[in-house]
Chimera marker file (.cmm) of the C-alpha trace (Angstrom):
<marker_set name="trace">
<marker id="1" x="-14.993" y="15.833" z="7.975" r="1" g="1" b="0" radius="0.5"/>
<marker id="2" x="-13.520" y="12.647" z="7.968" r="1" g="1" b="0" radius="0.5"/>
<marker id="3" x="-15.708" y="9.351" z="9.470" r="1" g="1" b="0" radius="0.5"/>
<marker id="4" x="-14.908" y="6.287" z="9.632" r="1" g="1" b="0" radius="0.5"/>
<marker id="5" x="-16.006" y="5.104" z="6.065" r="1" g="1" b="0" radius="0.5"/>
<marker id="6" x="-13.573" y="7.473" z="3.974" r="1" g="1" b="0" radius="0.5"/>
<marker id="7" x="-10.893" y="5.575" z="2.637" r="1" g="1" b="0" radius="0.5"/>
<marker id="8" x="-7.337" y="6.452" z="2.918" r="1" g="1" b="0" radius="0.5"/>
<marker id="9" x="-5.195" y="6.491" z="0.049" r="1" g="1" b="0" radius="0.5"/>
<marker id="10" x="-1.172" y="6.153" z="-0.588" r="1" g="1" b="0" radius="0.5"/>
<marker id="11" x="0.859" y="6.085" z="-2.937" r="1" g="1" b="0" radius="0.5"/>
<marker id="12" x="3.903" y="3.459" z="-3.897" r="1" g="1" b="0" radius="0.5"/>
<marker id="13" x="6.298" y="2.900" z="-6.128" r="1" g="1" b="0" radius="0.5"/>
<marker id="14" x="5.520" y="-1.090" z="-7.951" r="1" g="1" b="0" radius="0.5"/>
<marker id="15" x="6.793" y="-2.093" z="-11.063" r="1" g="1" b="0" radius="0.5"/>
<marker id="16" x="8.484" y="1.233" z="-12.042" r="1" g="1" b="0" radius="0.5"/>
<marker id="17" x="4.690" y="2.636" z="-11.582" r="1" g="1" b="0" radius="0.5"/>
<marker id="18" x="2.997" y="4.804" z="-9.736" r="1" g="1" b="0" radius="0.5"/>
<marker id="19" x="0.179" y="2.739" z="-7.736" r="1" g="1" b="0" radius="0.5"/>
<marker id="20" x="-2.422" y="3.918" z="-5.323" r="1" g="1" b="0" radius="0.5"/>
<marker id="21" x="-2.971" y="1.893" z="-2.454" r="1" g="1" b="0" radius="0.5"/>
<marker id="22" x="-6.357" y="2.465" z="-0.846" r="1" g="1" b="0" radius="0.5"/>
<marker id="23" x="-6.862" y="1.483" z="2.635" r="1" g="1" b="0" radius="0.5"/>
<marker id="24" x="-10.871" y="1.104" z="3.659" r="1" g="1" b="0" radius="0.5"/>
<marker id="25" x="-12.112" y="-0.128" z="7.139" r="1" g="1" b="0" radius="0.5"/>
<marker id="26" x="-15.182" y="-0.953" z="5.409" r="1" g="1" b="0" radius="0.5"/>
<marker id="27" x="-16.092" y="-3.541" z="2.308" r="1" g="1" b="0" radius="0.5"/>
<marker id="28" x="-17.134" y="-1.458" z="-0.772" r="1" g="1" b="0" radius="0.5"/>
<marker id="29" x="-15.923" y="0.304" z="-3.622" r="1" g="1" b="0" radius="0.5"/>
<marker id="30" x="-14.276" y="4.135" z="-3.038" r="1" g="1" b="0" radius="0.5"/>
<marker id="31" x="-16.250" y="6.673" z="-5.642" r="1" g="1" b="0" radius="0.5"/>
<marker id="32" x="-12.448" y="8.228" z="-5.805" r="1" g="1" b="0" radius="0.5"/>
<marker id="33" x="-10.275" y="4.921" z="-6.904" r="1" g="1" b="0" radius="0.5"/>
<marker id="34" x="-13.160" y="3.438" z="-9.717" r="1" g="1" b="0" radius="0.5"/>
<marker id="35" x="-13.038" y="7.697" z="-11.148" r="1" g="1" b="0" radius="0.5"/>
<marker id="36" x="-8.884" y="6.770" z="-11.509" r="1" g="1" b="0" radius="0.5"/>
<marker id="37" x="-9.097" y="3.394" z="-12.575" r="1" g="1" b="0" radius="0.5"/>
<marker id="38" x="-11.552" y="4.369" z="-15.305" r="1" g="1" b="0" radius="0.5"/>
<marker id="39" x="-9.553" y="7.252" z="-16.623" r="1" g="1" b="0" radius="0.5"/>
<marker id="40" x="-6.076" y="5.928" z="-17.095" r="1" g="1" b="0" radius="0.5"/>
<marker id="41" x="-5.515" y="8.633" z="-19.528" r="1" g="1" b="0" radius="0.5"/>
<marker id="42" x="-6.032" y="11.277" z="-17.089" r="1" g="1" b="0" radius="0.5"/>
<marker id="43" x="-4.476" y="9.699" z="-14.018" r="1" g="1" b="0" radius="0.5"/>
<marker id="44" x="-1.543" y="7.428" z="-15.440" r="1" g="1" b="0" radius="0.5"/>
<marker id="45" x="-2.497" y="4.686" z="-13.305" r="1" g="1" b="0" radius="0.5"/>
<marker id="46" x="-2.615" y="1.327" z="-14.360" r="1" g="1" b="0" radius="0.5"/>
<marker id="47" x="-2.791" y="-0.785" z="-11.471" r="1" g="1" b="0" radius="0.5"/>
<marker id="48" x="-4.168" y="-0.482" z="-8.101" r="1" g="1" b="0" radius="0.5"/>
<marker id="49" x="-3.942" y="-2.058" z="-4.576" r="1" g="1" b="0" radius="0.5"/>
<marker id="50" x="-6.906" y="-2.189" z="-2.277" r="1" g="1" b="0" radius="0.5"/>
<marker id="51" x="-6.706" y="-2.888" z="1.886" r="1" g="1" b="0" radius="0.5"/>
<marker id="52" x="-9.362" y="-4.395" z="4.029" r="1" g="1" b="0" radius="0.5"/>
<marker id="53" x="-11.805" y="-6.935" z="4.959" r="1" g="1" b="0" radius="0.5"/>
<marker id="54" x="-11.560" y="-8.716" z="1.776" r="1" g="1" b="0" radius="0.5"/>
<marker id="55" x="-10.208" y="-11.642" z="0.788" r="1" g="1" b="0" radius="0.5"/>
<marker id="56" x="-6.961" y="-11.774" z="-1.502" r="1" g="1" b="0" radius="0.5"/>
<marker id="57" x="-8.324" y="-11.363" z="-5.363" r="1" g="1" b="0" radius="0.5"/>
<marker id="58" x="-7.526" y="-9.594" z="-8.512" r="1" g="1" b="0" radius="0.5"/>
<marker id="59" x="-10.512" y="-8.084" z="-10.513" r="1" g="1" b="0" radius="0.5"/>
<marker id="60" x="-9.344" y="-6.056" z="-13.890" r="1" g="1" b="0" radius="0.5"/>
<marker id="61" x="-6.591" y="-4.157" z="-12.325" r="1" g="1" b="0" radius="0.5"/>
<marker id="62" x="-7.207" y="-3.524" z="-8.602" r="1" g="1" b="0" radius="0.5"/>
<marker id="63" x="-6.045" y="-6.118" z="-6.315" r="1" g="1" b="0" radius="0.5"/>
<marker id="64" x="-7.672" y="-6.477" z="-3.240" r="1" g="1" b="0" radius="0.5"/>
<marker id="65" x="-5.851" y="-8.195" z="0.338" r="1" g="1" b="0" radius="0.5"/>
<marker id="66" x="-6.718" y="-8.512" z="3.758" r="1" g="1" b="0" radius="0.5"/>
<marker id="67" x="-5.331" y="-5.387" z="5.893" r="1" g="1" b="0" radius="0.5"/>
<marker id="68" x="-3.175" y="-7.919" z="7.895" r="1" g="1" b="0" radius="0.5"/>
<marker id="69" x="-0.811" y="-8.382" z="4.663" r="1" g="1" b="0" radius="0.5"/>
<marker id="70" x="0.132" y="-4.817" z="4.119" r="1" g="1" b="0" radius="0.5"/>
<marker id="71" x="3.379" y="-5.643" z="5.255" r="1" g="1" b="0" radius="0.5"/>
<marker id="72" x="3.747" y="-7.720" z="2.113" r="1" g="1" b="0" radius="0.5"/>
<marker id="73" x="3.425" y="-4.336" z="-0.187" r="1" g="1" b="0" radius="0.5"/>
<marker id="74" x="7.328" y="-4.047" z="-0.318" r="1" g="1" b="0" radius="0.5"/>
<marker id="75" x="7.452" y="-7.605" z="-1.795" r="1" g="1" b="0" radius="0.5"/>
<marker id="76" x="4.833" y="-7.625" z="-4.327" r="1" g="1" b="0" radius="0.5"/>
<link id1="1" id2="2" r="1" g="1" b="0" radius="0.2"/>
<link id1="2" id2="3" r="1" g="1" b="0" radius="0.2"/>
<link id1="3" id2="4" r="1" g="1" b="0" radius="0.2"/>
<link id1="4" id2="5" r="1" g="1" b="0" radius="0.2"/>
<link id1="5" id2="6" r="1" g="1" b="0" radius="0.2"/>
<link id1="6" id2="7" r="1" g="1" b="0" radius="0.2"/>
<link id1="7" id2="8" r="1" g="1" b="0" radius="0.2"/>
<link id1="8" id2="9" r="1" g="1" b="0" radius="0.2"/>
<link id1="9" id2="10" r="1" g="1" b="0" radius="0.2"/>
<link id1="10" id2="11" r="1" g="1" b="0" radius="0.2"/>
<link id1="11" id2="12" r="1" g="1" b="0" radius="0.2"/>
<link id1="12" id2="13" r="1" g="1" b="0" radius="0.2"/>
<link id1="13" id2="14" r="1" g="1" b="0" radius="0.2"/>
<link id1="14" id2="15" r="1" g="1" b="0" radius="0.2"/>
<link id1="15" id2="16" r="1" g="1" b="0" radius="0.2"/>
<link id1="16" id2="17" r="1" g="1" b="0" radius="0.2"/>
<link id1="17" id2="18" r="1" g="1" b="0" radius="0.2"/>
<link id1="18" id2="19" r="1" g="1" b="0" radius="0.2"/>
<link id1="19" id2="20" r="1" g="1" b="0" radius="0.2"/>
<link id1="20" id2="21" r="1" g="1" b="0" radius="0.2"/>
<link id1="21" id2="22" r="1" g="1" b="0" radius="0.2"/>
<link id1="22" id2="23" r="1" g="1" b="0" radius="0.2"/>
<link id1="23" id2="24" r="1" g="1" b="0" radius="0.2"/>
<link id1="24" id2="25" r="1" g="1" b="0" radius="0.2"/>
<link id1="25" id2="26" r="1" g="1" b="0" radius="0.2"/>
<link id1="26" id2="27" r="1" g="1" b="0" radius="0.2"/>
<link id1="27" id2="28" r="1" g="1" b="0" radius="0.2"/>
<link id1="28" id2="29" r="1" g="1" b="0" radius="0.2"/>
<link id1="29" id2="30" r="1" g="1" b="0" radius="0.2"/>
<link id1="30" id2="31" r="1" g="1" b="0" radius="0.2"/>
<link id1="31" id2="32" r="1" g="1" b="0" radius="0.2"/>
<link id1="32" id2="33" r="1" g="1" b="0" radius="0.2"/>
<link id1="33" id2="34" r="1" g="1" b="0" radius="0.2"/>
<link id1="34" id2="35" r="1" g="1" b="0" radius="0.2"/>
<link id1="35" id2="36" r="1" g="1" b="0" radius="0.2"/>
<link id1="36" id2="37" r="1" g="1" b="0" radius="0.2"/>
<link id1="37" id2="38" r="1" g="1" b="0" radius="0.2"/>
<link id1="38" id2="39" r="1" g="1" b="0" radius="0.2"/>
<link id1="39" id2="40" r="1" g="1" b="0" radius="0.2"/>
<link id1="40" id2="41" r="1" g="1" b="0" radius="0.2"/>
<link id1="41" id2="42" r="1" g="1" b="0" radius="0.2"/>
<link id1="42" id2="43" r="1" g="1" b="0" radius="0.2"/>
<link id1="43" id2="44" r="1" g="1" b="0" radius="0.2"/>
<link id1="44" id2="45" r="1" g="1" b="0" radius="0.2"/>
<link id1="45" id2="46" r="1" g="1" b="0" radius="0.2"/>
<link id1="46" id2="47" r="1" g="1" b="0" radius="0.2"/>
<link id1="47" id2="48" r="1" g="1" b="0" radius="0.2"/>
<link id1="48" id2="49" r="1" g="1" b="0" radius="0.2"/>
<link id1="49" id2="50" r="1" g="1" b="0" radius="0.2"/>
<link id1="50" id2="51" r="1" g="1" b="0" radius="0.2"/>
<link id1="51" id2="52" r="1" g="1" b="0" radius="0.2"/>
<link id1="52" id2="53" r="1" g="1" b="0" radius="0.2"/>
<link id1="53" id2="54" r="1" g="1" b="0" radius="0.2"/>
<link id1="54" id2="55" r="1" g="1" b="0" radius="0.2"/>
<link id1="55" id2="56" r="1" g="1" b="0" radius="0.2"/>
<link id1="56" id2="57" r="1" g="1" b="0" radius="0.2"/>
<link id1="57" id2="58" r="1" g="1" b="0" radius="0.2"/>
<link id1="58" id2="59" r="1" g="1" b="0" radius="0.2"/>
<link id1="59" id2="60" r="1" g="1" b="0" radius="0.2"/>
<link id1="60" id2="61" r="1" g="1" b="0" radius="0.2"/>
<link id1="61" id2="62" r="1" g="1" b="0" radius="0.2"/>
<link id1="62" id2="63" r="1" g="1" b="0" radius="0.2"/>
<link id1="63" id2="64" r="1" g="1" b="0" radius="0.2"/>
<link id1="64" id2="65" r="1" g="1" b="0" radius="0.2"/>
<link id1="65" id2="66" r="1" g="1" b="0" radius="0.2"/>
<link id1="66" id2="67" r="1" g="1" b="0" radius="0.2"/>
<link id1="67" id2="68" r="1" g="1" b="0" radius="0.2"/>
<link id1="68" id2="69" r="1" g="1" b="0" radius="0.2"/>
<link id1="69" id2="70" r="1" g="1" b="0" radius="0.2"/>
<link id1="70" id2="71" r="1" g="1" b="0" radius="0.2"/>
<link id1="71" id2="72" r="1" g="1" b="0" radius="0.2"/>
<link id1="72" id2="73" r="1" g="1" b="0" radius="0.2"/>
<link id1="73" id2="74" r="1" g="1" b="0" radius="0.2"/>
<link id1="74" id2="75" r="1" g="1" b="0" radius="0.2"/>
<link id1="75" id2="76" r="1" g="1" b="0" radius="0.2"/>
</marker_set>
């Protein structure tokens, strides 16, 4: 059952890399995206994108925007 909370996540294309793009209604960290971004081994992810009600930051290797700028992925 999906509810509200449960993220949604994508995948894109940046830099030549794969990239998962989470998209959360909510603040708060997905269980699923800290498991990939702490096994880059397993995963082959090196970078991640996070959408919400957060302010635009970069923390390790997730960066976070407001869900207005998602338009901006293509450009990053």
């Amino acid at each position: 059952m999906i509810t509200r909370t449960d993220p949604v996540i994508f995948l894109m294309r940046y830099k030549g890399q794969c990239t998962p793009v989470e998209c959360k209604a909510t603040t708060g960290n997905a269980k699923s995206m800290r498991t990939v971004m702490s096994h880059p081994e397993k995963y082959h992810v090196t970078s991640a994108i996070k959408l919400g009600d957060y302010n635009i930051g970069r923390k390790d290797q997730l960066l976070t925007l407001p869900m207005y700028m998602a338009f901006l992925l293509k450009d990053i």
